[in-house]
Backbone as ProteinMPNN parsed JSONL, in Angstrom:
{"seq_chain_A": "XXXXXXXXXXXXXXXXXXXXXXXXXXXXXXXXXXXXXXXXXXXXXXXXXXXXXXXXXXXXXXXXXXXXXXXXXXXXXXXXXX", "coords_chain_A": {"N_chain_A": [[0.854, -1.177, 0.0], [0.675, 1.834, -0.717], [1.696, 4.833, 0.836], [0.527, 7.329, -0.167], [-2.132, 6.869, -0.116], [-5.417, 6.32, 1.098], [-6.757, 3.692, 1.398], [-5.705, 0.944, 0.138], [-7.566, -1.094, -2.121], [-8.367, -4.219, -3.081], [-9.666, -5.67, -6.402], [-11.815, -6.38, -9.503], [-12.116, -6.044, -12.832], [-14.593, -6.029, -13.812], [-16.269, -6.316, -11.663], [-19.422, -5.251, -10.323], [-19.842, -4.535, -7.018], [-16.841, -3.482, -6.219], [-17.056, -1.528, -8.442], [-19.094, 0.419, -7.28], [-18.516, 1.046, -4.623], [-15.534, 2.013, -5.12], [-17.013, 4.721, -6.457], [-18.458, 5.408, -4.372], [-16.354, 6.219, -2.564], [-14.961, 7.847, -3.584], [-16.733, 9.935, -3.927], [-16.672, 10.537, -0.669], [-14.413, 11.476, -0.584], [-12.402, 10.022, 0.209], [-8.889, 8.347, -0.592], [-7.561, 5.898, -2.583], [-6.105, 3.283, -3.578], [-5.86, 1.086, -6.56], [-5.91, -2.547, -7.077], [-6.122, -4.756, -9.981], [-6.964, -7.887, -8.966], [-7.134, -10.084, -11.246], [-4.861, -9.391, -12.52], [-2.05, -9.027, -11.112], [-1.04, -11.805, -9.717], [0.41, -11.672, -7.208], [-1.101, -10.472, -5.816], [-3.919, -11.616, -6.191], [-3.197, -13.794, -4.439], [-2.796, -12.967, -1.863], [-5.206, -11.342, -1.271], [-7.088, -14.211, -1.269], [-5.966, -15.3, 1.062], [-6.682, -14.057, 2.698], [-9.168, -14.328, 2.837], [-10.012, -16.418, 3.362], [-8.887, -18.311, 1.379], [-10.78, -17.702, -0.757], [-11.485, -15.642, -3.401], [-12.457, -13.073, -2.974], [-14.287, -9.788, -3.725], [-14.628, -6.734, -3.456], [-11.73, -6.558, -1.404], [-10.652, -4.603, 1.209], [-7.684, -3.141, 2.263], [-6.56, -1.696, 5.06], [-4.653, 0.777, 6.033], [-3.587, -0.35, 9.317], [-3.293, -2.631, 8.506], [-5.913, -4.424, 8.739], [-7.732, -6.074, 6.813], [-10.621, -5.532, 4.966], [-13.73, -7.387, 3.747], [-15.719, -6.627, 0.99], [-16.592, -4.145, 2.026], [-19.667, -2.287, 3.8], [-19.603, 1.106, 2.829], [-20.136, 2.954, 5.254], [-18.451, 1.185, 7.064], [-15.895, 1.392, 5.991], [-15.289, 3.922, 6.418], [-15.719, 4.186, 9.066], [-13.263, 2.645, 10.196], [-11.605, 3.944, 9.087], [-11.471, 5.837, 11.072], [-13.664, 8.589, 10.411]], "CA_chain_A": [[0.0, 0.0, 0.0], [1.604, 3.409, -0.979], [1.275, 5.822, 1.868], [-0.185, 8.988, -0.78], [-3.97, 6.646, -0.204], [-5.724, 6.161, 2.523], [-6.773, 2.364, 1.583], [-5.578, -0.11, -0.885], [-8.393, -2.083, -2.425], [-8.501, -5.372, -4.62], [-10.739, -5.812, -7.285], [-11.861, -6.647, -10.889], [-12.689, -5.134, -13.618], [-15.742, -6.771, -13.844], [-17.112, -6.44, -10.228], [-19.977, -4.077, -9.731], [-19.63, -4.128, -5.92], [-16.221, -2.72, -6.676], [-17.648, -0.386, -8.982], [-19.442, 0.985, -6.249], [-17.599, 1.173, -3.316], [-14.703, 2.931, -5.581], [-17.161, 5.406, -6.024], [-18.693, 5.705, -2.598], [-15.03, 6.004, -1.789], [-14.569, 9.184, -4.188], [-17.716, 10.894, -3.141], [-16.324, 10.761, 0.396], [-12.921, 11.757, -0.521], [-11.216, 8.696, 0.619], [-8.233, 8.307, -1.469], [-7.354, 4.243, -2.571], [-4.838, 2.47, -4.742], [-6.779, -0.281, -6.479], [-5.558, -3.59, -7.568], [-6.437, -6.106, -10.274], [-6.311, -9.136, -8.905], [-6.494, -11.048, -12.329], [-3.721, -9.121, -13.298], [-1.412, -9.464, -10.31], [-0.87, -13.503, -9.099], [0.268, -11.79, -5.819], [-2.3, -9.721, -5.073], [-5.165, -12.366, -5.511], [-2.637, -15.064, -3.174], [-3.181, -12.046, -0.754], [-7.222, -11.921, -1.217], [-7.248, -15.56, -0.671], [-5.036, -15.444, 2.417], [-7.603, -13.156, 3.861], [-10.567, -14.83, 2.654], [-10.37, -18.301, 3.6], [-9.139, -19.305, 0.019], [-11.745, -16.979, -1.571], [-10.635, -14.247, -4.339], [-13.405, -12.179, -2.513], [-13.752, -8.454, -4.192], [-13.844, -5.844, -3.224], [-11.176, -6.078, -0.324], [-9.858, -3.069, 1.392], [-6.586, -3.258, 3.37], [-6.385, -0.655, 6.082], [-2.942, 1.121, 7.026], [-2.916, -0.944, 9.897], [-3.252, -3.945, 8.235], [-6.849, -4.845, 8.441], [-8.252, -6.145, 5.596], [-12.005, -6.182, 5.187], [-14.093, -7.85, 2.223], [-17.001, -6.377, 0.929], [-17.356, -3.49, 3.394], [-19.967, -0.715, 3.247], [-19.127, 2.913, 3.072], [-19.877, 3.47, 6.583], [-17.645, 0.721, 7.61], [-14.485, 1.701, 5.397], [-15.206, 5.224, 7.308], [-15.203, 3.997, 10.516], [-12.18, 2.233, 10.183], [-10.704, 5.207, 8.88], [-11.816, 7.192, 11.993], [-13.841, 9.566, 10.046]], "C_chain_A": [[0.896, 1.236, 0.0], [0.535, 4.333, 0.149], [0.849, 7.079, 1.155], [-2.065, 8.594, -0.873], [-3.766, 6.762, 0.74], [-5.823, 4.653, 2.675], [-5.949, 1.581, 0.459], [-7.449, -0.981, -1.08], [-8.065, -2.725, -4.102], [-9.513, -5.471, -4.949], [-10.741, -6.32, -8.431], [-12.322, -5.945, -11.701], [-14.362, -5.123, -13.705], [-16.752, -6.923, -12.477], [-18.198, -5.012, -10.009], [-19.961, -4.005, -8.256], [-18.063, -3.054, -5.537], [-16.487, -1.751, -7.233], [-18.059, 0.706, -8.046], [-18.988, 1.489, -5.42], [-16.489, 2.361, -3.798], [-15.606, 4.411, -5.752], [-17.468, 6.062, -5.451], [-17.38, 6.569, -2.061], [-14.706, 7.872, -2.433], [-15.103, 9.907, -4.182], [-17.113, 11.293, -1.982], [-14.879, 11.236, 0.496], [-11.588, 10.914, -0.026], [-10.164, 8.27, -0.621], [-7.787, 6.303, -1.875], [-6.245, 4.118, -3.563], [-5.65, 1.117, -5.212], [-5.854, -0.996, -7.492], [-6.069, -4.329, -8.053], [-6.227, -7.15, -9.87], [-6.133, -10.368, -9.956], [-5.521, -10.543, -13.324], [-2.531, -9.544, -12.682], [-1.778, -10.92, -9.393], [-0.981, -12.714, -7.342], [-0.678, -10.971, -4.819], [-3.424, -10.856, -4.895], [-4.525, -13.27, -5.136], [-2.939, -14.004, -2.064], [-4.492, -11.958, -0.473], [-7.177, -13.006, -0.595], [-6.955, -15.595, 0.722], [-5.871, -14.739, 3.334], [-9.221, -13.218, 3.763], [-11.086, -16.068, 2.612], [-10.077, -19.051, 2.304], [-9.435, -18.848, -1.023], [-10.96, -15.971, -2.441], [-12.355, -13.807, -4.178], [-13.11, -10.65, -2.802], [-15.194, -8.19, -3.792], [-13.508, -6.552, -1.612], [-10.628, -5.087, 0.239], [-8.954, -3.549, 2.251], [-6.615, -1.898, 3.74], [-5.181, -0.189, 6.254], [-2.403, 0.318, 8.38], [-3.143, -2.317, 9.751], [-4.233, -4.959, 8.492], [-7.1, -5.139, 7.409], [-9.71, -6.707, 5.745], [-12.417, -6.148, 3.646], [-15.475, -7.251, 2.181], [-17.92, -5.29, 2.015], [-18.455, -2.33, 2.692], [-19.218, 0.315, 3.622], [-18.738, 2.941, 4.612], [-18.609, 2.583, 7.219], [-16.412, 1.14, 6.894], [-14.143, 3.43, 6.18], [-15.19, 5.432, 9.062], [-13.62, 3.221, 10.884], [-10.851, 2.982, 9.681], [-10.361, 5.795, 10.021], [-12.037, 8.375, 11.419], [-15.161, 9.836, 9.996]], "O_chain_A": [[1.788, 1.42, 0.829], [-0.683, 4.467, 0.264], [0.781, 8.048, 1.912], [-2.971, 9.3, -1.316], [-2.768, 7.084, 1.384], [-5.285, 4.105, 3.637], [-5.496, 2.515, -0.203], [-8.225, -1.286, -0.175], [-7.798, -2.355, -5.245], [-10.456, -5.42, -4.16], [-9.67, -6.858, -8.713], [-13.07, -5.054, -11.3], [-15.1, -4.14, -13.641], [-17.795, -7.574, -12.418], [-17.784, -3.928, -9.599], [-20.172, -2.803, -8.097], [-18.118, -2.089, -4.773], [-16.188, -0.744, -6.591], [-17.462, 1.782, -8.013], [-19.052, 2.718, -5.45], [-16.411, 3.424, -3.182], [-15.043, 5.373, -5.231], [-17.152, 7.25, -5.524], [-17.478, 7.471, -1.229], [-14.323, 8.825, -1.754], [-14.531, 10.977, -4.389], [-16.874, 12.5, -1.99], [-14.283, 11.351, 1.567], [-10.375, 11.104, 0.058], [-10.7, 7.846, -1.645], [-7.877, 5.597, -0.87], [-5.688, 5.019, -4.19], [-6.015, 0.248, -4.42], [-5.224, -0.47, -8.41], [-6.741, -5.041, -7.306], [-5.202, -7.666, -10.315], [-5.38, -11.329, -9.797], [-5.311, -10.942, -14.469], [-1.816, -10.321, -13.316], [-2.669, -10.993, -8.547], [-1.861, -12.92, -6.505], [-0.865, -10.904, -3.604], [-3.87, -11.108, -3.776], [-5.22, -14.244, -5.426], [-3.529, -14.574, -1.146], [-4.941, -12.479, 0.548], [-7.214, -12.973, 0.635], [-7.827, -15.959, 1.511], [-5.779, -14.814, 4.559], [-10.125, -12.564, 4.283], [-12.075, -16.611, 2.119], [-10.664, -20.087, 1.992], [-8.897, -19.127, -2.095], [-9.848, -15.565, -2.102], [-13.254, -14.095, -4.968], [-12.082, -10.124, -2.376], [-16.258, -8.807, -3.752], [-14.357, -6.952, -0.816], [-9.861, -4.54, -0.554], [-9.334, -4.4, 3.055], [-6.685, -0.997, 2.904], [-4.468, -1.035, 6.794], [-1.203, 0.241, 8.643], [-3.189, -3.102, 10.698], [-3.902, -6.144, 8.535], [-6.623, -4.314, 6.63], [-10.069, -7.748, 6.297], [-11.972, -5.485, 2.71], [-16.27, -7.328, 3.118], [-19.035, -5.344, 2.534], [-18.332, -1.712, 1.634], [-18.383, 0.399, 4.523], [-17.62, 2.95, 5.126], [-17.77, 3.214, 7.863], [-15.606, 1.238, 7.818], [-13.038, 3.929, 6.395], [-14.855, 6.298, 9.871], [-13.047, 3.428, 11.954], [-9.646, 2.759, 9.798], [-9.235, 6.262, 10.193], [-11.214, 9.282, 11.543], [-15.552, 10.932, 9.594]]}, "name": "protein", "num_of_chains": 1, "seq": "XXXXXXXXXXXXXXXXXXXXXXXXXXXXXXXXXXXXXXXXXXXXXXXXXXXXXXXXXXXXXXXXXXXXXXXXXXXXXXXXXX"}
């Protein structure tokens, strides 16, 4: 995760819950770094690793190294502290 976001999130091109969320995320001014995971191998071994297996999208990794799958808004903003 590059410290100029606030989150990292994995995704697909193809995911409307992604869709979403990214721009939930840009309404609220939350800044992200997003990742294909069927572009990068080690990004979706990272999904998996935090999803029981699963290549579950949208994930967000947190700065302190939370990673939640499929969150709403409010939760990616509380976990911000905002």
């Amino acid at each position: 995760m590059t410290s100029e976001t606030d989150v990292t999130m994995y995704s697909t091109v193809w995911c409307g819950y992604c869709q979403r969320l990214k721009a939930q995320m840009t309404r609220e001014g939350i800044t992200f770094t997003e990742i294909d995971i069927e572009a990068d191998p080690q990004a979706a071994a990272f999904v998996e690793s935090v999803n029981g297996g699963n290549q579950t999208v949208p994930t967000v990794l947190f700065p302190d190294g939370t990673a939640v799958s499929n969150p709403p808004i409010g939760r990616v903003k509380e976990l911000l502290g905002r």
